[in-house]
Residue, then its C-alpha position, 0 to 999 in steps of 0.5 A: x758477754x751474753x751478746x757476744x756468745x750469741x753472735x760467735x754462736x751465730x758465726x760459726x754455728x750458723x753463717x759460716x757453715x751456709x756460706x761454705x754449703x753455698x759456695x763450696x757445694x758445686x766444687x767440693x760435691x754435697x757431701x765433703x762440703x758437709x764435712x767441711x762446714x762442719x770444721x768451725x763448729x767443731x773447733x769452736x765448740x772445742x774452744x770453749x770447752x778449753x776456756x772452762x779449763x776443767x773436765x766436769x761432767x758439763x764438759x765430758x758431755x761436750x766431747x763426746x757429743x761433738x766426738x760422736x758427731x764428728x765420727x758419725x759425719x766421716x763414716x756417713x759416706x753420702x751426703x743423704x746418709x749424713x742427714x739421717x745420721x743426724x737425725x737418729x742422733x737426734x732422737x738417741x740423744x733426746x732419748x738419753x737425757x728421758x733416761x736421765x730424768x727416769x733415773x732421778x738424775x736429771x741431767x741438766x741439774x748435775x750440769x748446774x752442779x758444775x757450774x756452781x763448783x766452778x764457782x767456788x760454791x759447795x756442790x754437795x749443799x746444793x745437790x741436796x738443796x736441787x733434790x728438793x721437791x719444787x727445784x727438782x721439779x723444774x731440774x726435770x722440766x728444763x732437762x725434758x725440753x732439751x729431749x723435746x728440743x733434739x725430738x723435734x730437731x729430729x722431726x723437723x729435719x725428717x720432714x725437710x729431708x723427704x721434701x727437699x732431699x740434701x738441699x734441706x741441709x741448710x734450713x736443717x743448720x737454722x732449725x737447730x740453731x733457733x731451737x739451741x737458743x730457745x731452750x738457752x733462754x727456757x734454762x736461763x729462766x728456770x735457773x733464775x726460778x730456781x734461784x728465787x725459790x733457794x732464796x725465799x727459803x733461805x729467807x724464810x729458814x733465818x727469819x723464822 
């Protein structure tokens, strides 16, 4: 399944949109071939969403991030204006999920609340098993490198835009996409931390 996901990730989120930059670009003009590449992902990611059958806070946060997305995207006007957008929804965002960890409520955890609700699991045994101090930590950590992932997205971006103008929208698409799948690979470990540690106390609680 995880094979899958990755390479359907890579399609629609990598190599469909460079191959319609590519060959769309001189007939449709930098900016609606823009527009256009974006149309895979944005229905892919709608999918997906679809397939979870349920409006959690996981999937709130996926429509209105692709919502925002996608208006900004209509309302750039110009191909170098989109670029920058992105770039300061980059740092919005990133911001957003600093404000998250700020107020004790880590995003990434309550994200891990619906999943474990999806799958039958009690929810509010688990926040109060989340909240404590060593889980919470880490909840704090993976949510923190996602602001540090949309940070350096952004910066990255900024560099590839002064130096190579519209023509960095390409390499912009493959930065995005190596660091989506850098930060998966983080959450996946520090969930299967998580579990060990939920474990060793579980243990430790009926052995003593």
């Amino acid at each position: 399944m995880g094979k899958k996901i990755i390479l359907s990730d890579l399609f629609f989120y990598v190599i469909f949109p460079i191959v319609i930059w590519n060959v769309f670009r001189e007939y449709l003009g930098d900016y609606n071939t823009m527009l256009v590449s974006s149309l895979p992902g944005i229905a892919y990611s709608f999918i997906r969403f679809v397939l979870v059958k349920k409006l959690n806070l996981f999937g709130l946060f996926i429509i209105l991030n692709l919502t925002i997305d996608t208006v900004i995207r209509f309302l750039s006007g110009t191909a170098i204006q989109l670029l920058w957008n992105d770039v300061l929804y980059s740092y919005a965002v990133a911001f957003f999920f600093l404000v998250t960890i700020l107020i004790k409520k880590p995003l990434f955890l309550y994200f891990s609340l619906d999943f474990i609700e999806m799958q039958g699991k009690d929810r509010k045994i688990f926040k109060e098993i989340f909240y404590q101090k060593k889980i919470f930590i880490i909840f704090n950590l993976i949510t923190l490198g996602f602001a540090l992932r949309d940070v350096l997205i952004a910066t990255i971006k900024i560099v590839l835009i002064v130096k190579y103008g519209v023509d960095a929208f390409d390499e912009g698409i493959v930065v995005r996409q190596i660091l989506n799948w850098g930060l998966t690979g983080l959450s996946i470990y520090g969930f299967v931390h998580i579990s060990k540690l939920i474990s060793s106390q579980s243990h430790e609680k009926f052995s003593g």
